[in-house]
C-alpha positions in Angstrom: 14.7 58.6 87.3 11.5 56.5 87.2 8.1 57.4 88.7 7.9 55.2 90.7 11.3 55.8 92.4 10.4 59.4 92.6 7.5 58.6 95.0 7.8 58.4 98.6 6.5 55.4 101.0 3.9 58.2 102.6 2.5 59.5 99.4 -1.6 59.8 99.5 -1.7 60.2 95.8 0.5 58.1 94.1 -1.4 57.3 91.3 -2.2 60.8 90.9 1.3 61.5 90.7 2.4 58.8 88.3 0.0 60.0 85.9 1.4 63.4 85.8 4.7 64.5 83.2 7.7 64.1 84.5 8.2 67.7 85.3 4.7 68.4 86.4 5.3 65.7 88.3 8.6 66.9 89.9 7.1 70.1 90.7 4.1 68.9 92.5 6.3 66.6 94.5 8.6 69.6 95.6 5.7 71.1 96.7 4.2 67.7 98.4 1.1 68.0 96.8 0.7 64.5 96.8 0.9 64.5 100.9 -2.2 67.3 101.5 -1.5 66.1 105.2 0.4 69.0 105.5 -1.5 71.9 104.4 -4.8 70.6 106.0 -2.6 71.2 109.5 -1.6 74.8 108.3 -5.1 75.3 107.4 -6.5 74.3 110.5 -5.7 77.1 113.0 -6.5 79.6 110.5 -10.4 78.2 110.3 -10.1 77.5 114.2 -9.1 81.5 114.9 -12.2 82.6 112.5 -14.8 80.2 113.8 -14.1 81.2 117.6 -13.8 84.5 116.9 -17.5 84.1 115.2 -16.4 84.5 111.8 -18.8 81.9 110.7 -22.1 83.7 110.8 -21.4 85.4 107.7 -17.7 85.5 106.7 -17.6 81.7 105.1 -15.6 83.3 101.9 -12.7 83.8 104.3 -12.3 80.3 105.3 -12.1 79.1 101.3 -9.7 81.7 101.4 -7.0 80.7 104.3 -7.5 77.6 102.8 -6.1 78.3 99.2 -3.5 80.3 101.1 -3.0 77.6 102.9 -2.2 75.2 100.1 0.1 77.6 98.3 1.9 78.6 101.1 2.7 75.2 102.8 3.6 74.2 99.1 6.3 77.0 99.1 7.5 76.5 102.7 8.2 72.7 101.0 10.0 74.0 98.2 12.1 76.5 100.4 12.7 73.8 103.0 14.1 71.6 99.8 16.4 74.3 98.9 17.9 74.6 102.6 18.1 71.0 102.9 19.0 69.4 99.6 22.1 68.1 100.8 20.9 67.0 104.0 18.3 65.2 102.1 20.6 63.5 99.9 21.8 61.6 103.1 18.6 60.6 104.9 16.9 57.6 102.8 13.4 59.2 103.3 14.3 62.4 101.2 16.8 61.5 99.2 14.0 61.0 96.2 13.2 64.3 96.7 13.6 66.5 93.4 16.2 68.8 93.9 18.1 66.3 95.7 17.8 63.7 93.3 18.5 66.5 90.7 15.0 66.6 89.0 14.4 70.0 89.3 17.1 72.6 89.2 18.0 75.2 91.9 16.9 78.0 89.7 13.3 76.0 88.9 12.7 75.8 92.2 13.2 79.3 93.2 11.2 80.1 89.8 8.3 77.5 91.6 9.0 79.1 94.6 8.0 82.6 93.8 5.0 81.8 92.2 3.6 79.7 95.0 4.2 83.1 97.3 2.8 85.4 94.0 -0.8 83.3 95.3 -0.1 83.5 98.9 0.3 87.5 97.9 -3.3 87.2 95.9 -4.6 85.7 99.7 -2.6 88.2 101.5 -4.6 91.5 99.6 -8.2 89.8 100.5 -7.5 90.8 104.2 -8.0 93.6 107.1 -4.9 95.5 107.6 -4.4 94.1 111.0 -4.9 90.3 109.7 -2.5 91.5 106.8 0.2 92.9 109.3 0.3 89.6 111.6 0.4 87.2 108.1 3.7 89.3 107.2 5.0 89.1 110.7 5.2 85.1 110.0 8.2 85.6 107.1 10.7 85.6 109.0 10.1 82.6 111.2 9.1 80.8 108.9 12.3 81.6 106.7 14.6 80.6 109.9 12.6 77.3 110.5 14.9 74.8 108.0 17.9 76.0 110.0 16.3 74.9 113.7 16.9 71.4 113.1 21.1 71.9 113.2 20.8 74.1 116.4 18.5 73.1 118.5 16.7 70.0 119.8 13.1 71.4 119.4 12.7 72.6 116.2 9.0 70.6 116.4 8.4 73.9 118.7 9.4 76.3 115.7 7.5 74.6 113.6 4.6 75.5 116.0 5.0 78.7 115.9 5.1 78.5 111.6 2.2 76.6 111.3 0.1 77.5 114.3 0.2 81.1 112.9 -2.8 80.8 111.0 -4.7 81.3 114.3 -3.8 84.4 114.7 -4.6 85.5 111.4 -7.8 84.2 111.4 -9.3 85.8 114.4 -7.5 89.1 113.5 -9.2 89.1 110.1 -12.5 88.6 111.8 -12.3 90.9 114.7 -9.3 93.2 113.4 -7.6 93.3 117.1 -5.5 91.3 118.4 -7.6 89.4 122.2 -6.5 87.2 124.7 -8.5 84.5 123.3 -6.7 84.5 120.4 -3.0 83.8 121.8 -4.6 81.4 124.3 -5.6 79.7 120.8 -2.3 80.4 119.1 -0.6 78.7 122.2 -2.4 75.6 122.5 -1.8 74.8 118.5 1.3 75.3 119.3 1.5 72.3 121.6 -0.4 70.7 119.8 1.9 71.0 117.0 5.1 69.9 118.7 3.1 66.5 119.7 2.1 65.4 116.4 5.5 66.7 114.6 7.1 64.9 117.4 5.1 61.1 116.5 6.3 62.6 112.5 10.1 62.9 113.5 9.9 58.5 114.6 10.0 57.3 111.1 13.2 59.4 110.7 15.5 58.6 114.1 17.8 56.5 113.0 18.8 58.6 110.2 18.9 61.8 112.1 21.2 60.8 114.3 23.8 59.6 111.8 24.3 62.8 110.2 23.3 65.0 113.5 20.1 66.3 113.0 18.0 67.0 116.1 14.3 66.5 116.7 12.0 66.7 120.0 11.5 62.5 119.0 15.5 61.6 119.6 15.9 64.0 122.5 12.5 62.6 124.2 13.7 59.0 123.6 12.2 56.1 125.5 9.7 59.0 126.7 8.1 59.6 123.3 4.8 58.4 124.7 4.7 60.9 127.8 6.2 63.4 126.0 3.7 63.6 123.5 0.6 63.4 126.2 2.4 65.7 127.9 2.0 68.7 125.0 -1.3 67.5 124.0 -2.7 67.5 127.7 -1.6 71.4 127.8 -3.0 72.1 124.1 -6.3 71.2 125.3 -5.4 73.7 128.5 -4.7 76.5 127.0 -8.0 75.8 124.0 -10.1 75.3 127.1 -8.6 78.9 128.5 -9.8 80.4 125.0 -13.1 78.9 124.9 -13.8 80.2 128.3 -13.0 83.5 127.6 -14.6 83.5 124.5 -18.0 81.9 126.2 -17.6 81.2 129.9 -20.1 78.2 130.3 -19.0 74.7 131.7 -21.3 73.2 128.7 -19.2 75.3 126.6 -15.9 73.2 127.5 -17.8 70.3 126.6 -17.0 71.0 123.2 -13.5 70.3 123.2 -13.7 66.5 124.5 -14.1 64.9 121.1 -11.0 66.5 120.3 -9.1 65.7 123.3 -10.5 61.9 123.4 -8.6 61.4 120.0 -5.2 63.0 121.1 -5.4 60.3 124.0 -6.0 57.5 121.7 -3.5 58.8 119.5 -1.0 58.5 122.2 -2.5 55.1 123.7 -2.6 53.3 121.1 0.9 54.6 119.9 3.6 52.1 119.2 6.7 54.7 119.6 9.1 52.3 118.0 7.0 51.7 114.8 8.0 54.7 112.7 5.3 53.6 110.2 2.4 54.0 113.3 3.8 57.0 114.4 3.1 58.6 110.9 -0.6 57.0 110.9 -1.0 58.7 113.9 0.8 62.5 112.6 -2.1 61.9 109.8 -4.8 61.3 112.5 -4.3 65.1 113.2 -6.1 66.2 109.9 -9.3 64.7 111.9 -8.2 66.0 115.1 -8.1 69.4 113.6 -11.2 69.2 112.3 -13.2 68.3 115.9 -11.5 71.1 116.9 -13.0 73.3 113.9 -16.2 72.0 115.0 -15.6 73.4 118.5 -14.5 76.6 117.9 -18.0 76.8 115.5 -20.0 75.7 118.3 -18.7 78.1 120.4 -18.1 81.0 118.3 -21.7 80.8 116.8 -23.7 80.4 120.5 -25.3 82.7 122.0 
């Protein structure tokens, strides 16, 4: 199989990519390292949970750190959502490049690749409190039932929320070593928030989902894409606002959070739900959406 075959229409690093070996190559596509779309939205509840819990004043190393953990663990989420799913992706054009489905890597590779993605996710893991450590196992098994949601239920965008809004959680517990309100108010909003961008990512795939039967919160919204979406990113912004106010309970305070809920309206204004192609510019918008919410949480965490 050629290079450029092997690389998908949403690559960021093509290039990058085609200059790799083959097998290099095959790895780093199983573990989408050429889309880092996906591991700056893992990443981001884990800075947002140690910025408002006030992490920033003097525990920056732990950010650098949920952020390698971020990028090893998303990559082997990848590569154990491959194995799941390499038959299902040999039927859906999108994924059927992918390299255990296109037969690139083998099974026993990828568990090989698999293992040492977790080995650094481990090396992560051991930099942590006890209680951050204890909530970061908690996440296994979710995560580990998540390739399965999408032949049972319509929603697995909300099961993804819960996989990669976990960081939140462990980032305010590593800072504060408890387990607060302000926290799961966090942890809940992400989770919205999560379901509304996988939701505009699930478009570009609609067609194909529902010839072989695969379910996503996009098909079963349907000519309500546009509502729906509002409707989950009007209460992430709820429940954030809840945090922040009982983290710093000061009207100015709130303030902080409308640069991040101004672009989650014109992500959904200016949506074109039957472009599949726009609905995936606008699941990438959420790596800056994340970050003006970083830039709340720091502003609110580091008042006062």
């Amino acid at each position: 199989m050629s290079a450029e075959s092997e690389i998908v229409p949403d690559t960021q690093y093509g290039a990058l990519m085609r200059a790799l070996p083959a097998k290099l190559r095959a790895f780093a596509l199983l573990a989408r390292f050429d889309r880092p779309i996906g591991w700056w939205l893992l990443f981001w509840p884990c800075a947002w949970g140690v910025a408002l819990a006030g992490g920033l004043r003097d525990q920056w190393s732990l950010v650098f750190w949920l952020l390698l953990g971020a990028v090893a663990m998303r990559g082997a989420g990848c590569v154990y959502n491959d194995i799941v799913d390499r038959d299902l992706d040999r039927s859906v054009a999108r994924t059927r490049s992918r390299p255990l489905a296109s037969g690139a890597v083998s099974l026993k590779a990828a568990w090989g690749w698999l293992l040492l993605l977790c080995l650094i996710g481990l090396a992560v893991l051991l930099r942590l409190d006890r209680v951050a450590q204890v909530i970061a196992l908690a996440s296994l098994a979710p995560v580990a039932a998540y390739p399965f949601m999408k032949r049972i239920t319509w929603w697995p965008q909300a099961w993804l929320g819960l996989v990669f809004s976990w960081g939140a959680l462990v980032g305010w517990a590593a800072v504060r070593g408890a387990v607060e309100p302000p926290m799961l108010l966090l942890y809940a909003g992400s989770i919205c928030w999560v379901i509304g961008y996988d939701t505009l990512y699930a478009l570009q795939d609609r067609e194909d989902d529902a010839l072989i039967g695969i379910r996503s919160s996009a098909r079963r919204m349907g000519s309500h894409v546009r509502g729906g979406v509002l409707g989950f990113y009007v209460a992430a912004i709820a429940l954030w606002a809840a945090a922040t106010w009982l983290v710093r309970p000061d009207w100015i305070a709130l303030a902080a959070l409308l640069p991040v809920a101004a672009h989650l309206l014109w992500q959904v204004a200016a949506l074109d739900p039957d472009d599949g192609l726009d609905g995936l510019i606008k699941f990438r918008a959420n790596r800056f959406a994340g970050f003006l919410m970083f830039l709340a949480c720091a502003a609110i965490g580091t008042a006062g």
